[in-house]
TINU-531413 format. One line per field, with one value per residue: residue in three letters; x, y negated, z negated of N, C-alpha, C in turn. Coordinates in steps of 0.02 Angstrom, whole numbers, plus 50000, padded with zeros to 5 digits. Layout:
REM TINU-531413
r: [ALA  ...]
n.px: [X  ...]
n.py: [Y  ...]
n.pz: [Z  ...]
ca.px: [X  ...]
ca.py: [Y  ...]
ca.pz: [Z  ...]
c.px: [X  ...]
c.py: [Y  ...]
c.pz: [Z  ...]
//
This chain:
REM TINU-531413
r: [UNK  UNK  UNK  UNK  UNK  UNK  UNK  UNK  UNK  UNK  UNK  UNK  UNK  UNK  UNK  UNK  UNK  UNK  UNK  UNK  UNK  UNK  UNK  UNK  UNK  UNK  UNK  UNK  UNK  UNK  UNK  UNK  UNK  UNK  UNK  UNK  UNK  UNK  UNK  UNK  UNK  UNK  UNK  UNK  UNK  UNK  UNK  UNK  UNK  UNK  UNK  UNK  UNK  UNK  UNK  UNK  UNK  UNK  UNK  UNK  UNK  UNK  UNK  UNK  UNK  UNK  UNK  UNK  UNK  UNK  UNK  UNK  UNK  UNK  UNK  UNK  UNK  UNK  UNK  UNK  UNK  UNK  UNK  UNK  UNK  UNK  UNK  UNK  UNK  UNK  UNK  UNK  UNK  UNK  UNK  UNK  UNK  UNK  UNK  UNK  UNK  UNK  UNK  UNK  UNK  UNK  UNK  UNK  UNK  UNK  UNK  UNK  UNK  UNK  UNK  UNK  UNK  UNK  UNK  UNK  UNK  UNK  UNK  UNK  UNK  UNK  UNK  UNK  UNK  UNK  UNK  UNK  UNK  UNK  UNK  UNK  UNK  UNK  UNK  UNK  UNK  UNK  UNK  UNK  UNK  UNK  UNK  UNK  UNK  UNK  UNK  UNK  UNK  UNK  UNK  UNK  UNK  UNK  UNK  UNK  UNK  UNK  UNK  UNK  UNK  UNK  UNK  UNK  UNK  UNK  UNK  UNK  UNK  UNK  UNK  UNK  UNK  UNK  UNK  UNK  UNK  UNK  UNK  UNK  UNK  UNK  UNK  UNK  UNK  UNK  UNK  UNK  UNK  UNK  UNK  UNK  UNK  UNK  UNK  UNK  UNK  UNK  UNK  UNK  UNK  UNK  UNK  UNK  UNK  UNK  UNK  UNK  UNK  UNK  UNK  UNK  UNK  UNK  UNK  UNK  UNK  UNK  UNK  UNK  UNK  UNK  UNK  UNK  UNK  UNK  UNK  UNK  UNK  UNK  UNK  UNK  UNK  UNK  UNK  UNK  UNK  UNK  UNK  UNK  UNK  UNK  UNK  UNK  UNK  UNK  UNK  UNK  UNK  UNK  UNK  UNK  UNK  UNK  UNK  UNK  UNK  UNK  UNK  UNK  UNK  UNK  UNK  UNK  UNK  UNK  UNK  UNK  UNK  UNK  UNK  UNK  UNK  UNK  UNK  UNK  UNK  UNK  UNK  UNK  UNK  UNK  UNK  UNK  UNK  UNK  UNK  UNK  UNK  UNK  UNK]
n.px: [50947  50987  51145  51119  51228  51380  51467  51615  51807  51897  52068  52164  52338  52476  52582  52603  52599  52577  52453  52360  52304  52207  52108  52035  52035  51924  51847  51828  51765  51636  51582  51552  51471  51508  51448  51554  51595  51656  51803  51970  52129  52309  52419  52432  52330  52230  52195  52140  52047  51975  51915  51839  51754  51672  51599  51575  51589  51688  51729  51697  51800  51913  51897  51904  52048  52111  52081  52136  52294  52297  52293  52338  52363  52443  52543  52613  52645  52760  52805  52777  52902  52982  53011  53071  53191  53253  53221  53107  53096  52978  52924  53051  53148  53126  53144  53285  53355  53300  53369  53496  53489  53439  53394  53504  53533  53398  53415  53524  53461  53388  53239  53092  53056  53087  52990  52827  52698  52568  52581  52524  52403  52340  52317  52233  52124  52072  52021  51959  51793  51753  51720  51684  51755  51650  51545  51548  51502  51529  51588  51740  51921  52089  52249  52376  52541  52604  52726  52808  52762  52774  52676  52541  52400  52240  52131  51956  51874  51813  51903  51899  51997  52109  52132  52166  52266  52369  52374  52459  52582  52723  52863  53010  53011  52878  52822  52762  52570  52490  52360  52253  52312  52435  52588  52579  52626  52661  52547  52611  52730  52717  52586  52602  52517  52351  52280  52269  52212  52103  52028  52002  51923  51810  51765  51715  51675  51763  51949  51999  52147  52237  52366  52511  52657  52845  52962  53101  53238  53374  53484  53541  53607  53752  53870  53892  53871  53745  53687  53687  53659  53519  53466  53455  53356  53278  53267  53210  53080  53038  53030  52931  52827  52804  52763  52642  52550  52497  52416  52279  52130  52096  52213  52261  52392  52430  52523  52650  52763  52868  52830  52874  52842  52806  52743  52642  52569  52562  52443  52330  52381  52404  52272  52225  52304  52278  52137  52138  52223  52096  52019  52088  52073  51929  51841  51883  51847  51703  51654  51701  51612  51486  51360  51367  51255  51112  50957]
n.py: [48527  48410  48404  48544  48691  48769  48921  48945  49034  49110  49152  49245  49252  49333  49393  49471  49469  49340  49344  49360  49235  49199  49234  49140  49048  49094  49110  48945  48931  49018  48958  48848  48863  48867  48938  49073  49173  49246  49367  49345  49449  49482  49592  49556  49463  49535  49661  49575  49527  49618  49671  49574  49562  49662  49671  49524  49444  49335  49359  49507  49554  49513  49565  49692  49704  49677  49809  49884  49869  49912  50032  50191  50237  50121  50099  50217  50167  50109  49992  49918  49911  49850  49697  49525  49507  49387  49256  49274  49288  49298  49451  49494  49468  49555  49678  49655  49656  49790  49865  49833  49918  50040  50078  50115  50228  50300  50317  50388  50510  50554  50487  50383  50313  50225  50239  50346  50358  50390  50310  50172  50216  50282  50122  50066  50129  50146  49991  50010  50054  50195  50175  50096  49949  49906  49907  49815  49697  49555  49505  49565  49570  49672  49627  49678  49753  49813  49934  49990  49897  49765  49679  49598  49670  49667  49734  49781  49881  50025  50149  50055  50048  50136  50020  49912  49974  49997  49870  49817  49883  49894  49882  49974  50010  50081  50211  50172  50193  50270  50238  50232  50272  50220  50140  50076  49910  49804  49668  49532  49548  49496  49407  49311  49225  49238  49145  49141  49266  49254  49141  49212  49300  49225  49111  48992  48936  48861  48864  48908  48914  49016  48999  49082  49097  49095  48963  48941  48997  48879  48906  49058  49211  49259  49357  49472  49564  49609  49543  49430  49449  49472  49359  49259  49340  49291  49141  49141  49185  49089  48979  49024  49047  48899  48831  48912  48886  48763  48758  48774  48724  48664  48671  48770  48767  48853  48811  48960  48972  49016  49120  49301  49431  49551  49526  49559  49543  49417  49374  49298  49134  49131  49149  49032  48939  48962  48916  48785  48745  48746  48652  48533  48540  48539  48434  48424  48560  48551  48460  48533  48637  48562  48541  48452  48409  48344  48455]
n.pz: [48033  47927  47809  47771  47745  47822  47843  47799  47831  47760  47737  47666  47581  47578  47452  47332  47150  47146  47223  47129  47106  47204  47157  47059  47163  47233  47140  47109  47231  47240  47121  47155  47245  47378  47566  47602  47742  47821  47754  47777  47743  47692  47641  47471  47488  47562  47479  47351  47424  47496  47374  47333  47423  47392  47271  47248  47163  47065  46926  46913  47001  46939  46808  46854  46920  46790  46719  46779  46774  46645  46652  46676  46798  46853  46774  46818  46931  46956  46962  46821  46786  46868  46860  46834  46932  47020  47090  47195  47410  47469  47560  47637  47573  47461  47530  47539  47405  47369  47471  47436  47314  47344  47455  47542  47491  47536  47677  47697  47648  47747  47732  47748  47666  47502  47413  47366  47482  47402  47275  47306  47375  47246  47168  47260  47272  47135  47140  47246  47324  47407  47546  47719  47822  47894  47816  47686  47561  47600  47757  47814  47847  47877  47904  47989  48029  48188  48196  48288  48416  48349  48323  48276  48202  48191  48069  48069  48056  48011  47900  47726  47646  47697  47789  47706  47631  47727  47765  47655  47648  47637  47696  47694  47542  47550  47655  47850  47879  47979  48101  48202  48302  48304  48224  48081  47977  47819  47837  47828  47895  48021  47992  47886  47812  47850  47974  48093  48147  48081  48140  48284  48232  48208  48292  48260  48156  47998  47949  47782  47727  47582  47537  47446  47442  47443  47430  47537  47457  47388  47356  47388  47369  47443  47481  47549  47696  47705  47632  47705  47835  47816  47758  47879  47941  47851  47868  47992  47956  47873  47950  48042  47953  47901  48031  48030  47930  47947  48031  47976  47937  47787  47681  47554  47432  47278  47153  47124  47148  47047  46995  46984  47111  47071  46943  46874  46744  46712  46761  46674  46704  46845  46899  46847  46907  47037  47010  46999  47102  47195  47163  47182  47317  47351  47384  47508  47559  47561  47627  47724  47745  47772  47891  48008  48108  48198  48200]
ca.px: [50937  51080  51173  51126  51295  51404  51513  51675  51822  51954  52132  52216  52405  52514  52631  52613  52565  52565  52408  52318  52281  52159  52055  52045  51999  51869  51785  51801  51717  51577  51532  51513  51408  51537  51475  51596  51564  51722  51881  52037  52184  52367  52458  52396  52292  52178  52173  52108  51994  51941  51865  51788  51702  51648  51589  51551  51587  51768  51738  51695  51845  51962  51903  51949  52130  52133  52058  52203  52359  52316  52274  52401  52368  52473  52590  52641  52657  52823  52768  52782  52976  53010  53046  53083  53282  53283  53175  53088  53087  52944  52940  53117  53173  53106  53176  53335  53354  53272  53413  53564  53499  53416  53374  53565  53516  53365  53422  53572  53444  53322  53201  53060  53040  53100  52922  52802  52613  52504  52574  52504  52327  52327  52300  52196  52078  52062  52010  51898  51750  51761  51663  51690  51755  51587  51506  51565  51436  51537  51628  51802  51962  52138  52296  52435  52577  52625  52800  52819  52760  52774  52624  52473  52349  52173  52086  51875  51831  51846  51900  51915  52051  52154  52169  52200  52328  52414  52406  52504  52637  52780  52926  53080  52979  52835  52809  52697  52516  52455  52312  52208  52399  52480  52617  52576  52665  52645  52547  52652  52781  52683  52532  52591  52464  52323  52243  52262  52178  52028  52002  52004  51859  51755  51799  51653  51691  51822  51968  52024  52210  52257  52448  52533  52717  52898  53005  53160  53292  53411  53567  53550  53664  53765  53907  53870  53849  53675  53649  53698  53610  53443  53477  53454  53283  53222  53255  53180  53005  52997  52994  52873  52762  52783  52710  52581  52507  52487  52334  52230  52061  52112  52282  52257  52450  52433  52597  52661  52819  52912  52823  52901  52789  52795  52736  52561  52553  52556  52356  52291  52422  52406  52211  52210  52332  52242  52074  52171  52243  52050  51977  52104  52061  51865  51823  51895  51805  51644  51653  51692  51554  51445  51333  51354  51226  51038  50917]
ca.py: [48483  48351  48434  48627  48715  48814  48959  48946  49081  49112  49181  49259  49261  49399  49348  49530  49493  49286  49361  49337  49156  49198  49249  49087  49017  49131  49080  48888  48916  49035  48919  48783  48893  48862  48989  49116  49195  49296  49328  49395  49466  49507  49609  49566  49443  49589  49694  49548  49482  49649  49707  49522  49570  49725  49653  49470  49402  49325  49397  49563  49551  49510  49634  49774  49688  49695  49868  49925  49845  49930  50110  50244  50201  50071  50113  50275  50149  50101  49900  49884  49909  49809  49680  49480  49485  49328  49236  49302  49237  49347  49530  49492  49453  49597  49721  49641  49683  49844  49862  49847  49975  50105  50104  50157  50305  50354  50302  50444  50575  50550  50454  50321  50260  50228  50255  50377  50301  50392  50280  50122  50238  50267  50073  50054  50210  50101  49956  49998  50102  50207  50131  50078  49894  49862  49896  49755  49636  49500  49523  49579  49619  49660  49627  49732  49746  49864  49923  49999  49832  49688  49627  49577  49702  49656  49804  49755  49916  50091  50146  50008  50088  50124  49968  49879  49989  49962  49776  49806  49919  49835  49928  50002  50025  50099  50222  50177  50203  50285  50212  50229  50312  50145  50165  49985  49896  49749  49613  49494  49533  49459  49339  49302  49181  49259  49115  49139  49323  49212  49101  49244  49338  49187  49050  48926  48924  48809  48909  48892  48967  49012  49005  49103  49117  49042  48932  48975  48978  48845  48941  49112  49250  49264  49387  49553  49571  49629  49465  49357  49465  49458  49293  49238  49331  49256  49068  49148  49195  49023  48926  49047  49015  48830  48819  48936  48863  48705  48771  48808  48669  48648  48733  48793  48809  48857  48835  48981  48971  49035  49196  49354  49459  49580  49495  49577  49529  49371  49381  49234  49095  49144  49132  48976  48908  48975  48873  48704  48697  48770  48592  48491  48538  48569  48392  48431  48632  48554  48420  48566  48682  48548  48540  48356  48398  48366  48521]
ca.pz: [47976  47909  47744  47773  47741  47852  47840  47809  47852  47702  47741  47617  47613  47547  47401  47281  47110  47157  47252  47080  47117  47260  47125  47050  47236  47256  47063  47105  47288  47212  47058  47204  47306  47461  47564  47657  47812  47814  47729  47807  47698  47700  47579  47416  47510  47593  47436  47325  47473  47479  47324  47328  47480  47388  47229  47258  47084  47030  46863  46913  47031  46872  46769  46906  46918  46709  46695  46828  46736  46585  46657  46697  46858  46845  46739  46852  46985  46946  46971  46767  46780  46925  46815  46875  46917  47027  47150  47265  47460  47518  47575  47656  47491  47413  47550  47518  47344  47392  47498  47374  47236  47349  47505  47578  47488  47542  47735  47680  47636  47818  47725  47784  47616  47450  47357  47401  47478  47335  47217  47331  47362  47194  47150  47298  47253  47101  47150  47297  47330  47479  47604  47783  47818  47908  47767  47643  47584  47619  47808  47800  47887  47849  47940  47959  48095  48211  48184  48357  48480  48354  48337  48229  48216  48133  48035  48026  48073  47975  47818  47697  47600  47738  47805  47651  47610  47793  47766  47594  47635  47613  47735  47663  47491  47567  47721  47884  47891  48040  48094  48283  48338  48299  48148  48004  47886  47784  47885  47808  47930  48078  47979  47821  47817  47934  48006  48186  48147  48065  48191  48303  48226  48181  48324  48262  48077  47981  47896  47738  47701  47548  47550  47390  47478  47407  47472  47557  47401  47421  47324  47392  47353  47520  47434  47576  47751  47699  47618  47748  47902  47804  47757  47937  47932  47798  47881  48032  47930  47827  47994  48086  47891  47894  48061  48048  47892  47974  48085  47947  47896  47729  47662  47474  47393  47209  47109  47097  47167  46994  46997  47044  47150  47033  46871  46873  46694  46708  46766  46666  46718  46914  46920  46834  46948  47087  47009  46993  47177  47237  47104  47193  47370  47330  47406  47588  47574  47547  47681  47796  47742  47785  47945  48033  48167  48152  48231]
c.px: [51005  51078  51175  51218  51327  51443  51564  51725  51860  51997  52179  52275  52426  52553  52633  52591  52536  52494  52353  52280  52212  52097  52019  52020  51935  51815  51776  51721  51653  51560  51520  51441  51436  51526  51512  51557  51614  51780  51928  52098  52250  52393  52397  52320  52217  52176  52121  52042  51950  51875  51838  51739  51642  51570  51555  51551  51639  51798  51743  51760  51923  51950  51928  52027  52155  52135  52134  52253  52351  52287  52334  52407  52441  52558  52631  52661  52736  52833  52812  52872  53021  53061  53054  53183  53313  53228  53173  53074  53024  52960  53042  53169  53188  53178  53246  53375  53359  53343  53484  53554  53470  53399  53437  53552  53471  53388  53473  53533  53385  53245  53165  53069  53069  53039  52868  52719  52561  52541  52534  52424  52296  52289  52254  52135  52036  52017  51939  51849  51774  51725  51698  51694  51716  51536  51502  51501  51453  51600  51707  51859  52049  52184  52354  52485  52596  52710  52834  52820  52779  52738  52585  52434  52280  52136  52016  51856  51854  51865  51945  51971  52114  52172  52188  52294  52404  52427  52454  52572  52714  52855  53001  53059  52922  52827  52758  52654  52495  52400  52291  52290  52444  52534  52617  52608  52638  52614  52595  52690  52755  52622  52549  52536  52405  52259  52208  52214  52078  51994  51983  51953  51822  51782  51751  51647  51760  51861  52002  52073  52230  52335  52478  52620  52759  52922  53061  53211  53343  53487  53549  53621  53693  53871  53917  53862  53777  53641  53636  53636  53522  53434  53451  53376  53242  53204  53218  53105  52988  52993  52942  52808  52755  52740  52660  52530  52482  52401  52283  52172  52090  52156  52254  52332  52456  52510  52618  52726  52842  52911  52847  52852  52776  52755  52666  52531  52543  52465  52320  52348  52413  52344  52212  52254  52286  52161  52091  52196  52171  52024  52011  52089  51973  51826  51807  51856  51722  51619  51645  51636  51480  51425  51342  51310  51169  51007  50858]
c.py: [48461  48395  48501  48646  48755  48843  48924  49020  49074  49138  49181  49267  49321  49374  49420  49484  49387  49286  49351  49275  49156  49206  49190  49047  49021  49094  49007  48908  48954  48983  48844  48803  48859  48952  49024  49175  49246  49307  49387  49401  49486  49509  49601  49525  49490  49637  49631  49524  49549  49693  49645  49539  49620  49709  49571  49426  49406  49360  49455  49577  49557  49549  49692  49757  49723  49776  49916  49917  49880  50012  50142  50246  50159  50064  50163  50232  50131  50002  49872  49868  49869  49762  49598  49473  49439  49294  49249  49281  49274  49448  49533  49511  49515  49664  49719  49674  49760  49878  49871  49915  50031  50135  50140  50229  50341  50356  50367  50500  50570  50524  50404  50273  50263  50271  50292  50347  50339  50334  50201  50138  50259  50190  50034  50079  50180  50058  49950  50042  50110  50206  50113  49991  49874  49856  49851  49717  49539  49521  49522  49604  49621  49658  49630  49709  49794  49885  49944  49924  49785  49659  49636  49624  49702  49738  49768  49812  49996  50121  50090  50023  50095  50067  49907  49903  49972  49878  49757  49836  49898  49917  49924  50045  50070  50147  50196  50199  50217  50262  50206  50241  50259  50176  50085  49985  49831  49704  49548  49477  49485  49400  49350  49268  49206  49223  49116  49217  49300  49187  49150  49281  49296  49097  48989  48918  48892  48883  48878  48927  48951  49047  49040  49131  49082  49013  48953  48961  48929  48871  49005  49145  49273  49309  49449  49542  49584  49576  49406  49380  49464  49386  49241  49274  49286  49180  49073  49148  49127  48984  48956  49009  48947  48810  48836  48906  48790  48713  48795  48720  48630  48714  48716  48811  48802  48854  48888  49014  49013  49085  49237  49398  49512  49589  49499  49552  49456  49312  49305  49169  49083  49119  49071  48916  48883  48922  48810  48688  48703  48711  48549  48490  48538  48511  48400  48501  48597  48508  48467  48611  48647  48538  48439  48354  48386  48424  48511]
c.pz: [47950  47822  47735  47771  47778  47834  47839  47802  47795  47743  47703  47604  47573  47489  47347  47208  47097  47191  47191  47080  47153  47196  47084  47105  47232  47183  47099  47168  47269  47169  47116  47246  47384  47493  47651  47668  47845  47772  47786  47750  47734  47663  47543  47418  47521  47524  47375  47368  47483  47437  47298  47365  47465  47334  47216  47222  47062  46980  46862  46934  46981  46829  46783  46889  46830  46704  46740  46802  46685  46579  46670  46773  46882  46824  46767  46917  47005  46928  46898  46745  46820  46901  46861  46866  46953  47080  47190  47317  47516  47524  47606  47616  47464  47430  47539  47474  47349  47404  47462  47332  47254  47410  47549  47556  47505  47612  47739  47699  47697  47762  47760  47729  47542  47398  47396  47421  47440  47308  47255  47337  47298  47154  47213  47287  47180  47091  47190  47303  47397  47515  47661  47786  47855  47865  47701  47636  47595  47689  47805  47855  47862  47913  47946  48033  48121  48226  48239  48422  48421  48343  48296  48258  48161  48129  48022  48049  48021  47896  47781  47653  47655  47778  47751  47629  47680  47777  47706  47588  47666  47631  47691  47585  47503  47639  47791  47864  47951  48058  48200  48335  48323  48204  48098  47971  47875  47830  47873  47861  48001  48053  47888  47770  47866  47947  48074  48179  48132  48111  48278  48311  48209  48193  48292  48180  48052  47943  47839  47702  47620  47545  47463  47395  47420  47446  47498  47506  47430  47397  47319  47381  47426  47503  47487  47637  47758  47667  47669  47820  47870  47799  47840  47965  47914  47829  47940  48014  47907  47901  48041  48006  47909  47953  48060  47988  47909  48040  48020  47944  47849  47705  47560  47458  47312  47199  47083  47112  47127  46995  47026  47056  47118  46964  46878  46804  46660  46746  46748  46712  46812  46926  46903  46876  47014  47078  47035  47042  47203  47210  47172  47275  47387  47374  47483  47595  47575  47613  47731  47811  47771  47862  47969  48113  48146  48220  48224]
//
């Protein structure tokens, strides 16, 4: 029948507290009744895409986020101190930073990580019920990387908690995740964007990326040998991003460039962003949801 609606795939990007926006996505495409048929996450991507999948309702979804920012949870996380001290260019970025004020020391004392992973299962534990990522009522997967080969590794199977938290853990700040013998970190590092993971698990559906990244700074601090050799990452990641966001259906980029990935408190401002690029793209999602065959 002509107009029936089809699935569409989401892909969530990573971005840390710029990850607020998705939520905002997710409200416009529910109050349309676009409906999805999967989502995929990375980073903050896969934790928000998560406890959508869980829950099914934007609002409910935003209340969890609220109820977490203003628990001890939260507050023990260390997150609220972070603090914005300059623009951020991604996880690169972050490690960077990272990098100057702490990580020579823990690398000193045989460390993996600066921060220990309760405080990350803590705000996971939170958020999610513990359930199995086949059990979602909306289909789910997260995507993490393997820090041994290199490579993209999709989580849709197992505990939903642990692979969220693999797709969030953000290296140098965070230890591996063990996971089916493989050691994870951030998917970020391999699908910052995880389209190609989408299209992957759900070849016959349109995707729809939601991008929440920065741009590559144009007056970086290049002051350090540790500035300059990351520095040459970082231009390495923005041109693997720019291509890869270019395979998506319809690209979703909320404004939220300014934000630092940290700025959890900045909650309202992010979603509403996140509504107002999901309004302005809402035309092309609906076109794609639709069937153009007759049966």
């Amino acid at each position: 029948m002509l107009g029936e609606k089809k699935n569409i795939t989401l892909a969530l990007g990573g971005g840390g507290a710029r990850g607020f926006a998705h939520i905002g996505v997710l409200r416009v495409l529910e109050q349309e009744k676009v409906p999805i048929g999967l989502i995929v996450g990375t980073s903050m991507g896969a934790i928000v895409g998560a406890v959508y999948s869980q829950l099914q309702n934007a609002d409910a979804v935003e209340q969890k986020f609220r109820d977490l920012i203003a628990s001890p949870v939260y507050k023990s996380s260390g997150l609220l101190y972070a603090g914005k001290k300059k623009l951020s260019e991604g996880w690169f970025d972050q490690l960077a930073e990272h990098i100057r004020e702490r990580i020579v020391i823990s690398i000193a004392s045989r460390k993996q990580a600066a921060v220990g992973i309760e405080r990350l299962y803590g705000a996971i534990n939170f958020l999610l019920e513990n359930d199995f990522v086949e059990n979602t009522k909306i289909p789910f997967a997260a995507v993490a990387t393997d820090l041994i080969e290199g490579k993209e590794v999709i989580l849709n199977k197992g505990s939903l908690r642990d692979a969220v938290a693999a797709s969030a853990t953000l290296p140098g700040f965070l230890p591996p995740i063990d996971i089916y013998s493989r050691k994870l970190i951030d998917g970020a590092a391999t699908s910052p964007v995880p389209i190609r993971a989408a299209r992957q698990l759900a070849k016959n559906d349109k995707v729809v990326a939601v991008d929440v990244s920065q741009k590559l700074a144009q007056d970086p601090k290049l002051e350090t040998v540790i500035d300059i050799v990351l520095r040459g990452y970082m231009i390495t990641a923005a041109k693997y991003h720019d291509q890869l966001i270019k395979e998506a259906d319809v690209l979703i980029q909320p404004a939220v460039g300014e934000f630092h990935w940290s700025e959890f408190a900045k909650i309202d401002w992010l979603i509403e962003e996140g509504e107002f690029a999901a309004r302005e793209k809402l035309e092309e999602i609906i076109k794609l949801s639709k069937l153009s065959l007759f049966f």
